[in-house]
Backbone as CSV, one residue per row, in Angstrom:
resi,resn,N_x,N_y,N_z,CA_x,CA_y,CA_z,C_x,C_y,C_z
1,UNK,0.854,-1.203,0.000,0.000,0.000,0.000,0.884,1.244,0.000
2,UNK,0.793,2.295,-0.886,1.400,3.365,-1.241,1.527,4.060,0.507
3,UNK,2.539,5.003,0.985,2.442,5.820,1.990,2.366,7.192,1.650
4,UNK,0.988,7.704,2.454,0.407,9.092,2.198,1.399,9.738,2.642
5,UNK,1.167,11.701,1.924,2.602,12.161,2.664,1.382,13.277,3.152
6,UNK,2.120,13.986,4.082,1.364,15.367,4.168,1.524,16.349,3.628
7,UNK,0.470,17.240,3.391,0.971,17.985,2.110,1.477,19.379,2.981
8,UNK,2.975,19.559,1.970,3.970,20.272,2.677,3.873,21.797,2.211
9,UNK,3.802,22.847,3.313,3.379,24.170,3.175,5.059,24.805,2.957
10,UNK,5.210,25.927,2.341,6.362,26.510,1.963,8.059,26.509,3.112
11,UNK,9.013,27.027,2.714,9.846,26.996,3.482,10.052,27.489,4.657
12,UNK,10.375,27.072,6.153,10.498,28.153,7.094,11.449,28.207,8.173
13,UNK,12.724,28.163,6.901,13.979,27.680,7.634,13.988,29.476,8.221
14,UNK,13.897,30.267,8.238,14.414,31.722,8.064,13.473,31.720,9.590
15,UNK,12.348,31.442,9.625,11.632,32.118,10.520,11.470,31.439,11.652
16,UNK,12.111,29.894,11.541,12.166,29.047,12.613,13.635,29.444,13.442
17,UNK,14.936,30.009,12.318,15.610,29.794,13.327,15.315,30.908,14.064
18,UNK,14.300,31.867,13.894,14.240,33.020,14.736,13.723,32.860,16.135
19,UNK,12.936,31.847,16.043,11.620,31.066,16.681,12.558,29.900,17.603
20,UNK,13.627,29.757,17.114,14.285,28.667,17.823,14.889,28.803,19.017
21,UNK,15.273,30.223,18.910,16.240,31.237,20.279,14.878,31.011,21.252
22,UNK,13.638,31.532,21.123,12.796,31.496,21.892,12.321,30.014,22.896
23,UNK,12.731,29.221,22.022,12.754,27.427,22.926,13.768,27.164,23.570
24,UNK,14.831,27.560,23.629,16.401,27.094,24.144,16.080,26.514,25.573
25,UNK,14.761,26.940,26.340,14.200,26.778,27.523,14.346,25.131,27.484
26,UNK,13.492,24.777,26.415,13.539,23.371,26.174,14.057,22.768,25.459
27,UNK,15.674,23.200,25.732,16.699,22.525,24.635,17.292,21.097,25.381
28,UNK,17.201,21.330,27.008,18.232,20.347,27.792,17.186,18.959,27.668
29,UNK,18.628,18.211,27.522,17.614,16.483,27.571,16.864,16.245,28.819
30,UNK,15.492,15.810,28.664,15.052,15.429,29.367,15.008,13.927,30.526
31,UNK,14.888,14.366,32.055,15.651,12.997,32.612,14.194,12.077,32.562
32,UNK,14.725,10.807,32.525,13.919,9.565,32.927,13.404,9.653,33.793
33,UNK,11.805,9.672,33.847,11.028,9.388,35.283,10.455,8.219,35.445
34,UNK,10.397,7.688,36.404,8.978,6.643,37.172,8.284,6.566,36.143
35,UNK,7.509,7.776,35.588,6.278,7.521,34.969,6.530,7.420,33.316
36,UNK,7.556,7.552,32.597,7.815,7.194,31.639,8.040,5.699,30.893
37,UNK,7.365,5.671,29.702,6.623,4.055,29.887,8.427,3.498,28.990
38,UNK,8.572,2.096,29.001,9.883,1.794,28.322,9.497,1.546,27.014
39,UNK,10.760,1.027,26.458,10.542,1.456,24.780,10.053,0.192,24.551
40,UNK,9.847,-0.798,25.099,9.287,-1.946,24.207,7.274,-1.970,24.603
41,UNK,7.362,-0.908,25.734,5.592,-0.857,26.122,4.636,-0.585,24.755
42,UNK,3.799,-1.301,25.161,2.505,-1.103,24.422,1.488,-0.305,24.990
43,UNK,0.733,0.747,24.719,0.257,1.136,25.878,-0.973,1.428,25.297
44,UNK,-2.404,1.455,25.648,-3.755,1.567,25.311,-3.671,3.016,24.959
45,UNK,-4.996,3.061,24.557,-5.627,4.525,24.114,-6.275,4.940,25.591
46,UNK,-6.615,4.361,27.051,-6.891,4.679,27.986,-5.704,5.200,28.879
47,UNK,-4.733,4.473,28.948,-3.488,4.663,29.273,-2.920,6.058,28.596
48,UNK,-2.951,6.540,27.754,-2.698,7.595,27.169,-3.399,9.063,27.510
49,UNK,-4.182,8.642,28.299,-5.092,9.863,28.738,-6.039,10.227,27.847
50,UNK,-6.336,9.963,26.567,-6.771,10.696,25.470,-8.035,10.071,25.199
51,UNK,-8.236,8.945,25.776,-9.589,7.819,25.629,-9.147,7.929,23.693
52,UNK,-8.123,7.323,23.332,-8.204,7.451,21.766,-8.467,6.340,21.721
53,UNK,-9.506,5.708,20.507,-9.929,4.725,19.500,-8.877,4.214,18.492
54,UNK,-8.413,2.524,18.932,-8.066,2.706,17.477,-8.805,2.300,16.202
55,UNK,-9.795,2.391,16.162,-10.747,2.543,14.526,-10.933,3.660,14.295
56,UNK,-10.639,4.669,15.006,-10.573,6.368,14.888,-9.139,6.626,14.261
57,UNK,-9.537,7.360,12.921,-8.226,8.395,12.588,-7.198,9.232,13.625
58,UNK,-6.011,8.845,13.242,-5.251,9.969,14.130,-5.532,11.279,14.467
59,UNK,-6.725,12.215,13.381,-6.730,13.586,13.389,-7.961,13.254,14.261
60,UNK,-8.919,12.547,14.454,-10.089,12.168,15.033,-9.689,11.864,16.290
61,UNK,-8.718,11.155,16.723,-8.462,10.800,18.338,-7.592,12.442,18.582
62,UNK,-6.682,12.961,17.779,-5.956,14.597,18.656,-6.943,14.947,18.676
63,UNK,-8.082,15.698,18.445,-9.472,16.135,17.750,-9.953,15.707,19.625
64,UNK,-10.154,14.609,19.999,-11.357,14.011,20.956,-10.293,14.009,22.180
65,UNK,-8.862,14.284,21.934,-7.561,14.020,23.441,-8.294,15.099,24.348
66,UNK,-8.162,15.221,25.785,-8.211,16.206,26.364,-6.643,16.349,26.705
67,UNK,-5.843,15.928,26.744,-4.441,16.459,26.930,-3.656,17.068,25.894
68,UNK,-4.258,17.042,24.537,-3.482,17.481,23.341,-4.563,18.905,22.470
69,UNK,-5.217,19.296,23.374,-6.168,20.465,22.683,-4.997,21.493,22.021
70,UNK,-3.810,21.892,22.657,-2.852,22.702,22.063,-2.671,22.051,20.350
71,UNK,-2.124,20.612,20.382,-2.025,19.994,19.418,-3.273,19.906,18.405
72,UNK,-4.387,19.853,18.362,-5.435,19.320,17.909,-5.792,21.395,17.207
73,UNK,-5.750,22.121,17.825,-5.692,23.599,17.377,-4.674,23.829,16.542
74,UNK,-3.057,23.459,16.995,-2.451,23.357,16.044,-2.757,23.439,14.912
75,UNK,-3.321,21.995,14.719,-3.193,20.972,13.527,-4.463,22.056,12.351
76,UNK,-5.579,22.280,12.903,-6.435,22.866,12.402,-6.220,24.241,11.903
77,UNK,-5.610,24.903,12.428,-4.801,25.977,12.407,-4.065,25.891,10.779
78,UNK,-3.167,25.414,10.866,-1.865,24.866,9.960,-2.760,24.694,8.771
79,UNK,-4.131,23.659,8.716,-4.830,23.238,7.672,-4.359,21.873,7.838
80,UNK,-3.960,20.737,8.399,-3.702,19.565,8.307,-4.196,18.568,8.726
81,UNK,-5.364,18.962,9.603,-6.630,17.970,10.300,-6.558,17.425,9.167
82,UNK,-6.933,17.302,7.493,-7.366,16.570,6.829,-6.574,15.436,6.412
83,UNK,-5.437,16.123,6.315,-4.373,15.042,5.781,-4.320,13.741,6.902
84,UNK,-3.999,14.059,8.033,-4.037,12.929,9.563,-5.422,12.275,9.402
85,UNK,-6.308,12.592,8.506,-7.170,11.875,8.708,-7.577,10.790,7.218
86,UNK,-6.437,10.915,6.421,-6.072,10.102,5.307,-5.501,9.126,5.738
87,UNK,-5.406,8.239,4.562,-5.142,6.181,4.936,-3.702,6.457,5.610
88,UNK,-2.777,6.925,5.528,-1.792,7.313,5.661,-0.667,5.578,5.303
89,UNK,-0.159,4.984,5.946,-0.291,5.337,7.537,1.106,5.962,7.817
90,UNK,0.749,6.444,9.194,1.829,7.624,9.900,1.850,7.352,10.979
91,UNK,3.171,7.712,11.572,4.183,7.738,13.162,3.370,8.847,13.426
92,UNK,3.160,9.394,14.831,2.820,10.868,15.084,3.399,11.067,16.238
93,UNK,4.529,11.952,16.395,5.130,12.446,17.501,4.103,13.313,18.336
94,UNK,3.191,13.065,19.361,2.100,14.299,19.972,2.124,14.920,20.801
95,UNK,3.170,16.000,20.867,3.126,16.642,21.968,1.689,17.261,23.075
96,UNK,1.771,16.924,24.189,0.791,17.505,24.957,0.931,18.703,25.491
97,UNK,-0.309,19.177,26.122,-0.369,20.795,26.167,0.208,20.911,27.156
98,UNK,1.248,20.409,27.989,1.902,20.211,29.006,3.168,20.779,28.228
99,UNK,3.365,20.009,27.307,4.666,20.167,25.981,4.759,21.550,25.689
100,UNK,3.424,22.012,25.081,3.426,23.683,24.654,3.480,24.715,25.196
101,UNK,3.500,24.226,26.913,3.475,25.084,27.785,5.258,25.523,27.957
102,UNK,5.560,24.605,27.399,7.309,24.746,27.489,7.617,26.178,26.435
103,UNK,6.740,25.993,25.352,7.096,27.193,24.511,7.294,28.461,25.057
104,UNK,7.718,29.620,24.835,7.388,30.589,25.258,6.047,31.252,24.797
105,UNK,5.257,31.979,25.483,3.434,32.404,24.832,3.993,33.046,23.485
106,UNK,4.999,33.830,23.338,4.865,34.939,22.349,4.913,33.657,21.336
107,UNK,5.910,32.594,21.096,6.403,32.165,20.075,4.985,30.874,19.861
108,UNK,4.481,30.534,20.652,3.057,30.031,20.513,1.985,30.727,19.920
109,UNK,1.442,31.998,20.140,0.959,33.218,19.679,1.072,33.105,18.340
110,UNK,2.437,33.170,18.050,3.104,33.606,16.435,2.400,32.486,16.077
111,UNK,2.965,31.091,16.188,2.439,30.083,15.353,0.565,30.478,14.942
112,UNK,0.174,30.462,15.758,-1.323,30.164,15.375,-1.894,32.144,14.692
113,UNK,-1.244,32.520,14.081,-1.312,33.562,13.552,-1.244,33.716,12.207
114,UNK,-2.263,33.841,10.774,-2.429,33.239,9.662,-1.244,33.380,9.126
115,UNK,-0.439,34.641,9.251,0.235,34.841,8.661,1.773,33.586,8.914
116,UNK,1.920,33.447,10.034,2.722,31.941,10.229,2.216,30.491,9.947
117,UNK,1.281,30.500,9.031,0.946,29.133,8.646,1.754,28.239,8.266
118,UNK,2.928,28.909,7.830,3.841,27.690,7.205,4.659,27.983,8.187
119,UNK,4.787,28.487,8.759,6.118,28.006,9.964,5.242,27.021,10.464
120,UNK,4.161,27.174,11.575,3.182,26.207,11.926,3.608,24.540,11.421
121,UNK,3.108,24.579,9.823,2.747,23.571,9.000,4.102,22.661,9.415
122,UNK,5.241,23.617,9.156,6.738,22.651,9.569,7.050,22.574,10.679
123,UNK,6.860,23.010,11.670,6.931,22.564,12.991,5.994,21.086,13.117
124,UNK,4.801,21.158,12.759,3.863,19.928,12.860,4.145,18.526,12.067
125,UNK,4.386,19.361,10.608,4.683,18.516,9.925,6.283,17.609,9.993
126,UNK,7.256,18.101,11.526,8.554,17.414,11.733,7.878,16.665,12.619
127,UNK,6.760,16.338,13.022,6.373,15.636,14.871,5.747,14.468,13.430
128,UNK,5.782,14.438,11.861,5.075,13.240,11.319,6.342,12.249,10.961
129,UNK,6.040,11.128,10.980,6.858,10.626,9.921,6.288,8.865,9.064
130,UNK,6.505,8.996,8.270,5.869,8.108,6.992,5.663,6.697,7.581
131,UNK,4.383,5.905,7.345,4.924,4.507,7.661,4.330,4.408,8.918
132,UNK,4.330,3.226,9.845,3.485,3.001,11.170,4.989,2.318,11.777
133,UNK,5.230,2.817,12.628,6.611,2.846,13.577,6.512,1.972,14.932
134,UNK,5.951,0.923,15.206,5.549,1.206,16.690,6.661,1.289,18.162
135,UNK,6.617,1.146,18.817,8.234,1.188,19.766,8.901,0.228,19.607
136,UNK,8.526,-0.900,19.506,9.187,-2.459,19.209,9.779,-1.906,17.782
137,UNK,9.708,-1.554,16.783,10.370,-1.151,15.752,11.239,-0.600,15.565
138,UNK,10.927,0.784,16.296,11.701,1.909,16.605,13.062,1.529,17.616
139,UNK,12.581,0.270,18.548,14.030,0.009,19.505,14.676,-0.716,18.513
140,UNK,14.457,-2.078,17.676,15.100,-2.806,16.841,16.075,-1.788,16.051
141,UNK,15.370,-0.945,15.308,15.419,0.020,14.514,17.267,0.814,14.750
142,UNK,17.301,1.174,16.386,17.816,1.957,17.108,19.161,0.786,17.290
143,UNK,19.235,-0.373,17.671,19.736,-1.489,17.935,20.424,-1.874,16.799
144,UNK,19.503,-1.922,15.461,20.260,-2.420,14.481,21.284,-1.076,13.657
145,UNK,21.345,0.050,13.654,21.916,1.230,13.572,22.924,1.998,14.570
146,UNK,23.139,0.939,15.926,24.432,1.345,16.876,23.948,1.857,17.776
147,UNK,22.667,2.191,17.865,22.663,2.838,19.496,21.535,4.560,19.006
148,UNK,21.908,4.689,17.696,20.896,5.782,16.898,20.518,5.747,15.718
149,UNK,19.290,5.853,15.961,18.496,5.825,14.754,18.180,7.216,14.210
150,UNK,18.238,7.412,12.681,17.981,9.084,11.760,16.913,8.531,10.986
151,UNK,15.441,9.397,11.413,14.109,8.758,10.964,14.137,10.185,9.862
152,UNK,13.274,10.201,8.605,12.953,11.199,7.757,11.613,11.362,8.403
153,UNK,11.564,12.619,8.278,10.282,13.202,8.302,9.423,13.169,7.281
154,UNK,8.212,13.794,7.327,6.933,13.526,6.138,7.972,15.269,5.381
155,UNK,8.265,15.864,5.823,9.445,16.720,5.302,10.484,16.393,4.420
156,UNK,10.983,15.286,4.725,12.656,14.836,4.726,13.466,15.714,5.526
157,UNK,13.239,15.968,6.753,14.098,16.312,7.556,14.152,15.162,8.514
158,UNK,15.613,15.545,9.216,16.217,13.947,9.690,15.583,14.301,11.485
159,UNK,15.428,13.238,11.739,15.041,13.046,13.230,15.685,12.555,13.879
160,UNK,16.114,12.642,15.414,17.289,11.297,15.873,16.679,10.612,16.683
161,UNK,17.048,9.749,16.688,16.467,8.799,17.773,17.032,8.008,18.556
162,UNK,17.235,7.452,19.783,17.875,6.578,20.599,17.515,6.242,21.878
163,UNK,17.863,5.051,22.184,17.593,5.253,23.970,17.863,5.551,25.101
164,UNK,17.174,5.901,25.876,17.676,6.588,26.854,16.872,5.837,28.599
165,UNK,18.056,5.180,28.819,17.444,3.920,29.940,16.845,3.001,29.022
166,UNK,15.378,3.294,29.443,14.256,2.630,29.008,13.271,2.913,27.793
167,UNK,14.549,4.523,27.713,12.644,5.075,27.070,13.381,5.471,26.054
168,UNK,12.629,5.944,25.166,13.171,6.597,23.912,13.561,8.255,23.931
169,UNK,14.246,8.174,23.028,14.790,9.978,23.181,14.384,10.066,22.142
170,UNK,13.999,11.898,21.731,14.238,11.943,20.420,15.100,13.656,19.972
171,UNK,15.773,13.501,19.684,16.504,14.850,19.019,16.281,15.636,18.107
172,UNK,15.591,16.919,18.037,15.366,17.400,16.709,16.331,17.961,16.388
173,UNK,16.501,18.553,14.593,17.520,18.875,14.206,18.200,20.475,15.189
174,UNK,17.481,21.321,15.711,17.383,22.385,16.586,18.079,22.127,17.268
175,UNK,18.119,20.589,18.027,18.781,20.437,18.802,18.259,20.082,20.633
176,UNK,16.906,20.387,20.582,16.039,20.229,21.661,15.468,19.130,21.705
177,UNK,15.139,18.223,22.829,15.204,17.345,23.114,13.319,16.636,23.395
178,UNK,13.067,15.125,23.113,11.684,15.106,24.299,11.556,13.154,24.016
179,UNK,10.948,12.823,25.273,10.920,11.709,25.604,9.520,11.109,25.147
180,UNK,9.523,10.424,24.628,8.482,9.315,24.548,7.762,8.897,25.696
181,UNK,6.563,9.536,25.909,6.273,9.138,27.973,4.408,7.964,27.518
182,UNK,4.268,8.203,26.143,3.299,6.608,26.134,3.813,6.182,24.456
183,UNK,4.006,5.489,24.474,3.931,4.558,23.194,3.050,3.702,22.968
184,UNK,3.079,4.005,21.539,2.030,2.328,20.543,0.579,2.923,20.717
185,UNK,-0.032,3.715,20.977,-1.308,4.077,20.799,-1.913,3.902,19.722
186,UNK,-2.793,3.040,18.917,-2.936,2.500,18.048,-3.510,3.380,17.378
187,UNK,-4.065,3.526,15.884,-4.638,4.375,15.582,-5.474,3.959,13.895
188,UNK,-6.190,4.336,13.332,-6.889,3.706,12.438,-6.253,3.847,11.437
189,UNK,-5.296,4.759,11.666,-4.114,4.901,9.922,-2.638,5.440,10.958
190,UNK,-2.580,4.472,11.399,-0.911,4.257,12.022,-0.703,4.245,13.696
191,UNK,-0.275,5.661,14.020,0.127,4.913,15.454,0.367,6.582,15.920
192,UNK,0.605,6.847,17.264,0.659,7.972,18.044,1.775,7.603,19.268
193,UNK,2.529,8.387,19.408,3.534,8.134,20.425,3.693,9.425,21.256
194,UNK,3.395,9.458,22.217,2.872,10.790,23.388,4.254,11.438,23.749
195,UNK,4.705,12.401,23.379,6.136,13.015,24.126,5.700,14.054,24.872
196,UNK,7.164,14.534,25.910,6.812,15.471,26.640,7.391,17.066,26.095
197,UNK,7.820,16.987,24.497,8.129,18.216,24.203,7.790,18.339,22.667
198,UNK,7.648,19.873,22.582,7.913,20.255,21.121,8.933,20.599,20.245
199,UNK,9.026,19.500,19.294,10.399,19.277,18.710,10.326,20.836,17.597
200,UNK,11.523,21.005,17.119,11.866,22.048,16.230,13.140,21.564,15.194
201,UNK,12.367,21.865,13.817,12.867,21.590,12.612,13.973,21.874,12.599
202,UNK,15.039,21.606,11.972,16.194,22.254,11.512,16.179,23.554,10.706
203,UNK,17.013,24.604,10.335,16.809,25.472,9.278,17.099,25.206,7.852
């Protein structure tokens, strides 16, 4: 079966790295907690907080999360509810509004402002990536590549990936960091993996 891409809004290497000084807050790696699930967990759509379905579209379960309303505005925002809700299938990095709270307001503000639609679009569109990933994949993945894995984005921008203890890390090209805190959330066109930050594109 062919893999859907999302459809990609203009360049915004210029205006992200402006946008990038403003995150440095949430550049440091994040430590391993108690409550962070390990990389081989499977974890329900109850477990996730989000009561997500998996016979529900990915844009249909961010859409119904109560922990991802930042995300789910996002997405609508940007114009990309529709695409997440195509056969896809797709990885979805989902930051929670716990995550966006890390942003600074102004540089949150900006995003959802028409005129930043495509910065938006590439910020969102680096949290996708092609294909259904689940953590059991993603550790093999990580294992069979030395210890790090470089995932493409629905962009082609590179993602990093590796472990960290138990859990997964992930590195954006920016350089800021966020943990995988539920994995494997199933989803009707791929899969959802809950982090605790908002990653940032490269320029």
């Amino acid at each position: 079966m062919p893999r859907a891409k999302l459809a990609l809004l203009p360049s915004l290497a210029l205006t992200v790295a402006a946008l990038s000084l403003g995150v440095a807050a949430c550049s440091s790696e994040p430590e391993t907690s108690a409550e962070t699930k390990g990389v081989d967990d499977a974890i329900g759509a109850d477990a996730a907080g989000g009561g997500m379905a998996a016979e529900k579209t990915i844009a249909d379960n961010i859409a119904a999360s109560p922990v991802h309303t930042s995300l789910a505005a996002a997405l609508t925002q940007a114009g990309l509810t529709q695409t997440l809700s195509n056969e896809g299938p797709f990885t979805l990095f989902a930051p929670t509004d716990a995550a966006f709270t890390q942003v600074p307001p102004v540089t949150r503000d900006g995003w959802m402002r028409p005129a930043q639609q495509s910065v938006l679009a590439g910020v969102l569109n680096y949290h996708v990536v092609p294909g259904k990933l689940t953590a059991a994949d993603l550790g093999a993945q990580i294992d069979a590549a030395g210890g790090q894995l470089t995932l493409k984005t629905v962009d082609g921008q590179e993602l990093m990936v590796r472990k960290s203890g138990d859990s997964i890390l992930l590195t954006s090209a920016s350089g800021n960091k966020a943990i995988v805190t539920q994995a494997d959330v199933a989803q009707a066109n791929g899969v959802v993996h809950v982090i605790d930050a908002v990653l940032l594109p490269g320029m």
